[in-house]
Backbone bond lengths (Angstrom), bond angles and torsions (degrees), N, CA, C in turn:
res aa  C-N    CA-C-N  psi(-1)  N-CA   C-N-CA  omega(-1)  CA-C   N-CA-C  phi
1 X - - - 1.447 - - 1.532 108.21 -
2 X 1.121 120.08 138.27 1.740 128.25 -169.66 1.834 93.38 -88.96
3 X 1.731 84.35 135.18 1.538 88.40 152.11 1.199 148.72 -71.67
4 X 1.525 121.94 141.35 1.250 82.90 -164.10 1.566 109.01 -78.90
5 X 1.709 115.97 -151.86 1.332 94.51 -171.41 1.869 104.51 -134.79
6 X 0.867 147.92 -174.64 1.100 141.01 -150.69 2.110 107.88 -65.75
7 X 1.387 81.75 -48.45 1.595 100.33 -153.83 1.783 104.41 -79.01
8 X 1.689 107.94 -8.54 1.548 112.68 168.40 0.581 112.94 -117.25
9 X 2.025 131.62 20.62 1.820 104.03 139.65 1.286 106.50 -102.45
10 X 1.372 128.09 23.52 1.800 130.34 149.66 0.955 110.78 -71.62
11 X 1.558 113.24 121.24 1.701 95.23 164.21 1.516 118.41 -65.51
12 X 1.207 126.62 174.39 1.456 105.98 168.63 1.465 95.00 -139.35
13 X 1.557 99.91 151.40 1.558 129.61 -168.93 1.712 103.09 -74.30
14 X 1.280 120.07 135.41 1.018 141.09 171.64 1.469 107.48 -57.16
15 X 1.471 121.87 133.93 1.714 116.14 -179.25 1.836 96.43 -113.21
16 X 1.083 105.84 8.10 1.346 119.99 158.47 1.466 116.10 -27.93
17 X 1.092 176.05 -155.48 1.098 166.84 120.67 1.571 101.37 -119.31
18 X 1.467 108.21 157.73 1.523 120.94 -148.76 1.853 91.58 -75.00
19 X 1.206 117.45 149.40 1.697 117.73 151.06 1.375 104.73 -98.20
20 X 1.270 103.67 170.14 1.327 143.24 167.55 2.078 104.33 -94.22
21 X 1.082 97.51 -32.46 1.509 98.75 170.18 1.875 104.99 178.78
22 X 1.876 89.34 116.98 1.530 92.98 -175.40 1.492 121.57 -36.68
23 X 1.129 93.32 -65.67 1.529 86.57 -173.25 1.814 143.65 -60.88
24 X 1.009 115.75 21.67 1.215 143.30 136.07 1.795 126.13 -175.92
25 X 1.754 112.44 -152.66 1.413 94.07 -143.15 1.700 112.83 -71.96
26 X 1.120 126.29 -152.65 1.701 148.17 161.26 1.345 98.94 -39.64
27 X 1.154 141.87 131.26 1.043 121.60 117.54 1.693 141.96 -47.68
28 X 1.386 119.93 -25.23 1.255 120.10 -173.55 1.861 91.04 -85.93
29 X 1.295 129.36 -0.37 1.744 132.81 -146.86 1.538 81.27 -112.05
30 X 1.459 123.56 -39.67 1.311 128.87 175.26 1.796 121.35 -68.10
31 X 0.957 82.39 -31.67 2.128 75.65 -171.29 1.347 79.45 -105.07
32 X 1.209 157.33 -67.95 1.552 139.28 169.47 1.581 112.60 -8.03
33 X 1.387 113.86 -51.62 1.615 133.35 175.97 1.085 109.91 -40.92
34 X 1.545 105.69 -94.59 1.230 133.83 150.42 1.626 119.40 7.55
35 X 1.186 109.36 -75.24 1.769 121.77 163.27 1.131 118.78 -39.23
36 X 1.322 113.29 -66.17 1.325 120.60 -165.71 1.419 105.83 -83.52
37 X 1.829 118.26 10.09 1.475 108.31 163.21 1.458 116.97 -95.30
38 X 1.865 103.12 -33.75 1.125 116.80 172.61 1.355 129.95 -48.07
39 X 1.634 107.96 -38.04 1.602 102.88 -175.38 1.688 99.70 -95.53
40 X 1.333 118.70 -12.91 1.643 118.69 177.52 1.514 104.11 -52.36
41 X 1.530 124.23 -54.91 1.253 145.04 169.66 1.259 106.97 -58.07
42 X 1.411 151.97 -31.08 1.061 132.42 -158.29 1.295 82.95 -100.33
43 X 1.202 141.25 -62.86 1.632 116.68 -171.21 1.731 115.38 -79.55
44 X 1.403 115.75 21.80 1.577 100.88 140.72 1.858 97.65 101.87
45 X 1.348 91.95 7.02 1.863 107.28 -159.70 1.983 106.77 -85.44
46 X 1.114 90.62 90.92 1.764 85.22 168.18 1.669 128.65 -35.46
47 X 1.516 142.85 152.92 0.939 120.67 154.93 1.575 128.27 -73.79
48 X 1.040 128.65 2.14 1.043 138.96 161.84 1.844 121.22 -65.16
49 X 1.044 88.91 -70.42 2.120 117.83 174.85 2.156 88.13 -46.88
50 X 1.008 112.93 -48.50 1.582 109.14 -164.05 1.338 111.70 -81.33
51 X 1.689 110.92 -21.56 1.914 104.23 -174.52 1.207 89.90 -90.72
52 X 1.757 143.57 -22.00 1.277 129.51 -156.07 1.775 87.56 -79.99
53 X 1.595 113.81 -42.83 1.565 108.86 -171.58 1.655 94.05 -69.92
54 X 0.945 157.29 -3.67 1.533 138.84 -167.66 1.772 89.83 -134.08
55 X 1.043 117.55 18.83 1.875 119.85 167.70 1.171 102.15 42.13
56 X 1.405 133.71 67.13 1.337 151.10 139.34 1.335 134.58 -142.60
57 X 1.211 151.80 -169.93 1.437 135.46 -152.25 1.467 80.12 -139.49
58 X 1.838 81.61 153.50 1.743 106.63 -173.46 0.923 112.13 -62.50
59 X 1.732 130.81 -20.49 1.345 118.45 -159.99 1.720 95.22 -87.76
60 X 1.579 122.39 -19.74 1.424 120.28 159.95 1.461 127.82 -66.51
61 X 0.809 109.89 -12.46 1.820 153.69 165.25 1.755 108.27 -56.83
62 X 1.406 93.94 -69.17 1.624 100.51 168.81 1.740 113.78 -68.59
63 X 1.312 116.43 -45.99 1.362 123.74 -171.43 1.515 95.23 -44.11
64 X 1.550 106.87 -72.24 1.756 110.49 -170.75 1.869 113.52 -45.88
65 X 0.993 106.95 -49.82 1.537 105.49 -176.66 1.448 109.46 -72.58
66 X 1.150 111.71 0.46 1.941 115.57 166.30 1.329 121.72 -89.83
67 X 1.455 98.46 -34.12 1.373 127.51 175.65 1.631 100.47 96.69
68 X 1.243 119.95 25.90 1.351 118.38 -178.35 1.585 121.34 -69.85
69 X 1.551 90.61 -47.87 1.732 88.05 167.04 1.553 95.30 -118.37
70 X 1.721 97.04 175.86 1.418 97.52 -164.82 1.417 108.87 -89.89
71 X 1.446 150.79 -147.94 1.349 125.32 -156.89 1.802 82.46 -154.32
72 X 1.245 136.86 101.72 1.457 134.88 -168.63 1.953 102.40 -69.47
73 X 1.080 128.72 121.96 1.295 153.93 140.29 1.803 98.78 11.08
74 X 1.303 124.28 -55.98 1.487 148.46 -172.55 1.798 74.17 -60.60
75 X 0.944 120.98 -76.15 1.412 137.44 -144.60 1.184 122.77 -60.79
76 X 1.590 102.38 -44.12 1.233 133.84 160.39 1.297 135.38 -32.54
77 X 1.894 100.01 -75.69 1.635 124.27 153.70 1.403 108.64 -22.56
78 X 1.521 108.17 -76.73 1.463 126.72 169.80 1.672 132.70 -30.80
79 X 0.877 109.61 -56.74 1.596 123.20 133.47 1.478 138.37 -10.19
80 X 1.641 96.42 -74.05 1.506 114.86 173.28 1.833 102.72 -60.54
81 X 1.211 94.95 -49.23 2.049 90.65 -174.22 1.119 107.40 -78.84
82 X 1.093 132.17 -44.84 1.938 110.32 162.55 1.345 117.13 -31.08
83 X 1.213 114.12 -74.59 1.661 138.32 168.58 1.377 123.52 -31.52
84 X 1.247 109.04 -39.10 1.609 126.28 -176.08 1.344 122.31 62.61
85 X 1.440 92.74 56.52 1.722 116.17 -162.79 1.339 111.95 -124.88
86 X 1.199 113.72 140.02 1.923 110.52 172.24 1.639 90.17 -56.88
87 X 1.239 99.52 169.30 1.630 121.57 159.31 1.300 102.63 -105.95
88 X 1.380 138.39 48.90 1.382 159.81 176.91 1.156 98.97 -137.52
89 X 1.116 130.99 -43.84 1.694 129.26 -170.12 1.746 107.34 -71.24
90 X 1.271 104.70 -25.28 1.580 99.13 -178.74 1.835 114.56 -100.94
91 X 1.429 98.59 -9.58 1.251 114.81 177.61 2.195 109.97 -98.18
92 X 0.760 129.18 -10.51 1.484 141.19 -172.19 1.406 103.84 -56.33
93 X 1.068 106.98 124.19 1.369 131.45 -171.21 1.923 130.02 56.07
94 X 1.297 105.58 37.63 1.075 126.68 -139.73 1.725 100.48 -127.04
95 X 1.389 107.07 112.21 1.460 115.38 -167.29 1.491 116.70 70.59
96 X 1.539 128.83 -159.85 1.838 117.45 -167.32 0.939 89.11 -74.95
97 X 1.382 88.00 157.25 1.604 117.19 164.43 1.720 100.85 -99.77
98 X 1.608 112.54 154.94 0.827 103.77 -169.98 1.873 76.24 -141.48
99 X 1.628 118.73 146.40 1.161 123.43 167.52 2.121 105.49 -105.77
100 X 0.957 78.08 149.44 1.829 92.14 171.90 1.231 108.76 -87.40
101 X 1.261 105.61 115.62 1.870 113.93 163.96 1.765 117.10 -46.94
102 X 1.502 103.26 119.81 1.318 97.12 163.61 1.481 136.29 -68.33
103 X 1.520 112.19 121.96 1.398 124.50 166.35 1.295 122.85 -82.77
104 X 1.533 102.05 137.43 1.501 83.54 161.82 1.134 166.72 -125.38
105 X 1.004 115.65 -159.32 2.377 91.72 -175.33 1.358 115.93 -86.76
106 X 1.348 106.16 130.91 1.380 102.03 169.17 1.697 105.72 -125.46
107 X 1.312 119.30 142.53 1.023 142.56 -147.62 1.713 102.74 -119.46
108 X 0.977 141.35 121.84 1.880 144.18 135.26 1.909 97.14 80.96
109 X 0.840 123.98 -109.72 1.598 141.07 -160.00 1.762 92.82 -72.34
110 X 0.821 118.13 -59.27 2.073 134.25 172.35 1.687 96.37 -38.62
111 X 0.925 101.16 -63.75 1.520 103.71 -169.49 1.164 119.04 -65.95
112 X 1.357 117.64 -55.18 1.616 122.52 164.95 1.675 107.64 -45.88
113 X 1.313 129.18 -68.57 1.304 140.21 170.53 1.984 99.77 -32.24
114 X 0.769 133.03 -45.24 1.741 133.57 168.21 1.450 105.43 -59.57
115 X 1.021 141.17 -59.44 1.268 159.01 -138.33 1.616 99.54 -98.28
116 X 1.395 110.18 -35.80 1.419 100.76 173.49 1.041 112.72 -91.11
117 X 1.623 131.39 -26.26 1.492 135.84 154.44 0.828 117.50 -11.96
118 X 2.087 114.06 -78.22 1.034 161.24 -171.28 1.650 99.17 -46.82
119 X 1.284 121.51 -43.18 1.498 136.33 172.04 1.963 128.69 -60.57
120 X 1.713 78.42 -15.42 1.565 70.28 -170.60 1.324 94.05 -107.13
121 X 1.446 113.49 144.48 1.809 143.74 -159.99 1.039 121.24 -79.65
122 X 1.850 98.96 -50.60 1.148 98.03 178.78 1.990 114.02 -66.64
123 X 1.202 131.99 137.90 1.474 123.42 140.03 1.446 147.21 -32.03
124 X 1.503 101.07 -62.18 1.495 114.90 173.65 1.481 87.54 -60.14
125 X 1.267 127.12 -79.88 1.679 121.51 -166.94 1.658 120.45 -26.60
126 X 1.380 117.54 -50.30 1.226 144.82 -179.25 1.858 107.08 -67.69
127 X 1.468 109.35 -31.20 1.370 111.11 169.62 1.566 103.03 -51.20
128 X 1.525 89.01 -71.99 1.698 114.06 -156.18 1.745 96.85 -51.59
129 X 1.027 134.70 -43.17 1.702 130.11 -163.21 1.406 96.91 -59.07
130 X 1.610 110.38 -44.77 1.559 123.59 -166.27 1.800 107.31 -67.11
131 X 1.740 109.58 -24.18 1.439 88.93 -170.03 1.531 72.37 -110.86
132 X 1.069 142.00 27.13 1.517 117.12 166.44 1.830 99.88 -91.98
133 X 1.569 108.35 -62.25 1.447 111.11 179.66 1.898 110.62 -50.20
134 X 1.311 127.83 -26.97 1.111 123.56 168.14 1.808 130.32 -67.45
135 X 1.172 103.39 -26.38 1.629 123.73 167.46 1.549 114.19 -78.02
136 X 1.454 117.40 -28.15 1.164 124.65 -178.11 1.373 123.54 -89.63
137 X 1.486 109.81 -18.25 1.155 151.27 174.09 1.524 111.75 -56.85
138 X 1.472 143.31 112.37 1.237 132.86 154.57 1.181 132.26 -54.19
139 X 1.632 133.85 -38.09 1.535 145.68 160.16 1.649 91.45 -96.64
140 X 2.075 104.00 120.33 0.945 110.91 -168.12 1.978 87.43 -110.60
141 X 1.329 100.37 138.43 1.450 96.19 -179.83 1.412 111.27 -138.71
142 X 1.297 117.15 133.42 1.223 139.73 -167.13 1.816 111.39 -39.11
């Protein structure tokens, strides 16, 4: 009976890359796809004509727009400027969303009054204006 040998009683780790759900591809590999089939087609672009400009073959061509394999970042970029596409357009809505805190407007005398705030150097000084106009203030805000 053969021994075994070092490297087969390791198990070894799968280079598999993670799913989103085994049984078929990414979802994020799919609407990535998807995109980058949509605008391939909208300007009239074969998969063929587009893997020779991005140095890969159409049938990798089909894979990405299936979402079969995943589409490398390098590739991507590359992609978008063939295409004449943001690299936002294939990425849109894609991972958190994050909303922007509302600011707010200040208008004529308000604004200047910020700006000269904003002007004064000292700190401690710049404290005190802030808790003076805040005491003076009817809506007192944190």
């Amino acid at each position: 009976m053969p021994r075994p040998t070092s490297s087969s009683t390791h198990l070894r780790r799968s280079r598999r890359r993670p799913r989103g759900n085994e049984n078929g591809p990414d979802p994020v590999d799919v609407l990535v796809g998807h995109r980058l089939r949509t605008r391939r087609q909208s300007l009239g672009l074969s998969q063929r004509k587009l893997g020779e400009t991005l140095g890969v073959t159409f049938q990798q061509i089909q894979k990405y727009e299936r979402g079969m394999n995943r589409i490398a970042v390098t590739t991507l970029v590359r992609a978008a400027a063939v295409l004449d596409a943001p690299l936002s357009f294939f990425l849109e809505g894609i991972g958190p969303q994050r909303q922007e805190p509302e600011r707010p407007t200040l208008y004529g005398r308000d604004a200047r009054l910020a700006q000269a705030l904003a002007g004064i150097e000292d700190r401690r000084v710049r404290a005190a204006v802030r808790t003076l106009v805040r005491a003076l203030s009817t809506e007192r805000q944190p």
